[in-house]
LOFIDO-573520 format. One record per residue: residue number from 1; x, y, z of N, C-alpha, C in turn. Coordinates in nm, 4 decimals. Example, Ala and Ser with C-alpha at 12.3 -4.5 7.8 and 13.67 -1.06 7.14 Angstrom:
2
TORTOR  pos        nu        nv        nw       cau       cav       caw        cu        cv        cw
TORTOR    1    1.3190   -0.5690    0.7800    1.2300   -0.4500    0.7800    1.3200   -0.3300    0.7800
TORTOR    2    1.2850   -0.2250    0.7080    1.3670   -0.1060    0.7140    1.2900    0.0030    0.7870
END
This chain:
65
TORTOR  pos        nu        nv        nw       cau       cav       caw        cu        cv        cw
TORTOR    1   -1.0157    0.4825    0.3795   -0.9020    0.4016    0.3397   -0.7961    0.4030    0.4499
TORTOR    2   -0.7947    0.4884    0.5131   -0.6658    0.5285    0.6005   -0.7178    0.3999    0.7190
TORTOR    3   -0.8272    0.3154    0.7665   -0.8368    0.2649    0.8541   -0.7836    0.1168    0.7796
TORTOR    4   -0.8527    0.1130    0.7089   -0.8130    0.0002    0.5947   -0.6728   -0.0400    0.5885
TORTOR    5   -0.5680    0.0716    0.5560   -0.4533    0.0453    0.5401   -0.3502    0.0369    0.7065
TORTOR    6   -0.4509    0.0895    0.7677   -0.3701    0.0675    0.9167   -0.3738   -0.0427    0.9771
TORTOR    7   -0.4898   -0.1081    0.9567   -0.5693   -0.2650    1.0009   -0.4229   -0.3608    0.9993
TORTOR    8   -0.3653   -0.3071    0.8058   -0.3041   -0.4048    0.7553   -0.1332   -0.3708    0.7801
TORTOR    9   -0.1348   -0.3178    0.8640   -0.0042   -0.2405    0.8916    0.1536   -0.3793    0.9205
TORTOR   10    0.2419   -0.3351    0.8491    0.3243   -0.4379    0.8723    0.3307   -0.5357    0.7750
TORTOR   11    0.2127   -0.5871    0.7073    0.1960   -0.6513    0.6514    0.2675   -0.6514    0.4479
TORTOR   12    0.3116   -0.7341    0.4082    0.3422   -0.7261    0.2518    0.2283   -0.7390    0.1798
TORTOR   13    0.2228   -0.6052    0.0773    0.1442   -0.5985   -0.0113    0.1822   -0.5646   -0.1274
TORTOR   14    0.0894   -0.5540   -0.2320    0.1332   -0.5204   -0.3797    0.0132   -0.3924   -0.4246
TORTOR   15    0.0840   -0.2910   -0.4356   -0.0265   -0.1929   -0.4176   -0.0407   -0.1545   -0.6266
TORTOR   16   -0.1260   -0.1837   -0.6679   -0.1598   -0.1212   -0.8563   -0.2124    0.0072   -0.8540
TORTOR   17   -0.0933    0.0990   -0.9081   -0.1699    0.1950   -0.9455   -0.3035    0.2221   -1.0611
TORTOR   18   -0.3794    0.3624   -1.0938   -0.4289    0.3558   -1.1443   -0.3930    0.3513   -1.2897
TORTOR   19   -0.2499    0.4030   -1.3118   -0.2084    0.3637   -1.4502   -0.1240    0.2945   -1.4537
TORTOR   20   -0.1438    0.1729   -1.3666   -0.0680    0.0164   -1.4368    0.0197    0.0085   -1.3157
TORTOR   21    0.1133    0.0861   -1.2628    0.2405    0.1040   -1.2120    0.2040   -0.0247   -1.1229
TORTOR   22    0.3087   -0.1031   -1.0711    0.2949   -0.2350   -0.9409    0.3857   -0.1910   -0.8114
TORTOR   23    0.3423   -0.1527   -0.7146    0.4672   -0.1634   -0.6252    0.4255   -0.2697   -0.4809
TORTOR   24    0.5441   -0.3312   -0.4807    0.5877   -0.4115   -0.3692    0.6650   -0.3556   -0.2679
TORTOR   25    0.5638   -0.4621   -0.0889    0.6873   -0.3507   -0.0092    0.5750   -0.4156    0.1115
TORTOR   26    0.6328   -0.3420    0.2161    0.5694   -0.3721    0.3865    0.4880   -0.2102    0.4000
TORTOR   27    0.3803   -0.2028    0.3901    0.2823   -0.1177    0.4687    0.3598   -0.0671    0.5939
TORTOR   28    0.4075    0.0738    0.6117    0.4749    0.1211    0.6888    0.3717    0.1979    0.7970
TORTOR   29    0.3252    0.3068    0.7211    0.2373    0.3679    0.7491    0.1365    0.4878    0.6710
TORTOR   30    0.0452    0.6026    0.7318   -0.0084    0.6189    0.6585   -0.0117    0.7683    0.6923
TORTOR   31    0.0100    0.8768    0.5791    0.0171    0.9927    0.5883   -0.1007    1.0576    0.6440
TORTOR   32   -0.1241    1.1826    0.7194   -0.3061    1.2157    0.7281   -0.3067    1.2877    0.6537
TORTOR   33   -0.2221    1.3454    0.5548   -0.2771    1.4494    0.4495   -0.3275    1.2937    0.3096
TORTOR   34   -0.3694    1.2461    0.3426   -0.3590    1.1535    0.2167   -0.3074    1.0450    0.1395
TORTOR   35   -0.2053    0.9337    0.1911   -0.1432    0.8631    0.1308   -0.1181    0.7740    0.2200
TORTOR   36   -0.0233    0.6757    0.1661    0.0551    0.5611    0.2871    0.2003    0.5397    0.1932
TORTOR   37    0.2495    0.4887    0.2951    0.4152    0.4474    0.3244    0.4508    0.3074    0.3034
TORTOR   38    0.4781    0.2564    0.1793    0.5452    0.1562    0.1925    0.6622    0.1264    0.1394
TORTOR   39    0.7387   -0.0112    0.2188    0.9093   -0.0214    0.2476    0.9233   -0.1204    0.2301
TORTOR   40    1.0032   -0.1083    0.0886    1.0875   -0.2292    0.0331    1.2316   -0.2386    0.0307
TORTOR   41    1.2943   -0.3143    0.0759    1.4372   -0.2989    0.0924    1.4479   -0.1314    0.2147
TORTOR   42    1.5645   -0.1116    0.1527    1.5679    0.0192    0.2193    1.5352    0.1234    0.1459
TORTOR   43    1.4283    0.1601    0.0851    1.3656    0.2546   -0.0009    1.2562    0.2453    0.0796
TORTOR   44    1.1660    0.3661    0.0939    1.0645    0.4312    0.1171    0.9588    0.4861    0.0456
TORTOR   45    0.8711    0.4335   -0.0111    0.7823    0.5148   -0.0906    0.6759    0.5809   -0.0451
TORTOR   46    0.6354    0.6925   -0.0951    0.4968    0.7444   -0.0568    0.4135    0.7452   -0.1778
TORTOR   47    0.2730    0.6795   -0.1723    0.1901    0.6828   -0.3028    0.0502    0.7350   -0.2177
TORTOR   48    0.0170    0.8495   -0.3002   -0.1332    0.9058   -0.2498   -0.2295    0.8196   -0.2776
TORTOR   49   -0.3456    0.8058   -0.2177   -0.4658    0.7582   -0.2315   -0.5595    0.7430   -0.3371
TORTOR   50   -0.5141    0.8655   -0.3697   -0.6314    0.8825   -0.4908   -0.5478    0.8355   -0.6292
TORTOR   51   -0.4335    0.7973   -0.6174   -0.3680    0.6915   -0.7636   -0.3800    0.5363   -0.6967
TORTOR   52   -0.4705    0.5180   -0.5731   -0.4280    0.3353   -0.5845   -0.5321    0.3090   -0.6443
TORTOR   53   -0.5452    0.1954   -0.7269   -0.6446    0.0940   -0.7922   -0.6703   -0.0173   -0.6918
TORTOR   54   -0.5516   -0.0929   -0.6657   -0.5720   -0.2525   -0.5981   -0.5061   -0.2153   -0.5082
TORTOR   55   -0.4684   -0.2931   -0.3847   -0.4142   -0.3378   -0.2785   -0.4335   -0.4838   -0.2490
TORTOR   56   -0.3649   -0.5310   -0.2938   -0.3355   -0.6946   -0.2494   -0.2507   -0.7274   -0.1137
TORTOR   57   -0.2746   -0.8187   -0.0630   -0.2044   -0.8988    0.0808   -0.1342   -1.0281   -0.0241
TORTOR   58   -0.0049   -0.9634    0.0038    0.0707   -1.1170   -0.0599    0.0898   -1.2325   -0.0027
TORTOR   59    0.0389   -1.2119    0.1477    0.0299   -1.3894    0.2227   -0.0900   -1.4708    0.1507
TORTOR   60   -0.1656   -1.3629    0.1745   -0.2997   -1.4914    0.1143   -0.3602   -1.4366   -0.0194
TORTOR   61   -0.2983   -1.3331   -0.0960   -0.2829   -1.3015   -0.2452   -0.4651   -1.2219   -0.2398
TORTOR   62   -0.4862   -1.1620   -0.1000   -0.6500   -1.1512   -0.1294   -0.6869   -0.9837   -0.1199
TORTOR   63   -0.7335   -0.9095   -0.2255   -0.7569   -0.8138   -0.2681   -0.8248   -0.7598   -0.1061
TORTOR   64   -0.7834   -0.6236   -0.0894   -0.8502   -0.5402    0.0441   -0.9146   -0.4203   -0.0122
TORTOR   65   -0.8559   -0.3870   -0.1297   -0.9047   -0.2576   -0.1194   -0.8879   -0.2749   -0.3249
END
């Protein structure tokens, strides 16, 4: 996953967790213990790997992961 999410680096996505949660934001980057970084407004989130479900690209709305 970690290559996956670097590919798409920069890019706006909509990441679904596995229990429902939605977050929006720019693919920042990606932790090596496990997770990635994404930045909405001026907030920072970190969500581990093993809670994503989906990863969507909101330019062309097309599922990556």
């Amino acid at each position: 996953m970690h290559n996956l999410v670097m590919r798409h680096r920069g890019q706006a996505v909509e990441v679904i967790e596995r229990n429902g949660r939605v977050h929006r934001g720019i693919i920042e980057g990606v932790d090596p213990r496990g997770g990635m970084f994404i930045r909405s407004g001026f907030r920072r989130r970190f969500i581990p790997f093993f809670l994503i479900a989906a990863i969507f690209l909101l330019s062309r709305r097309r599922r990556i992961f």
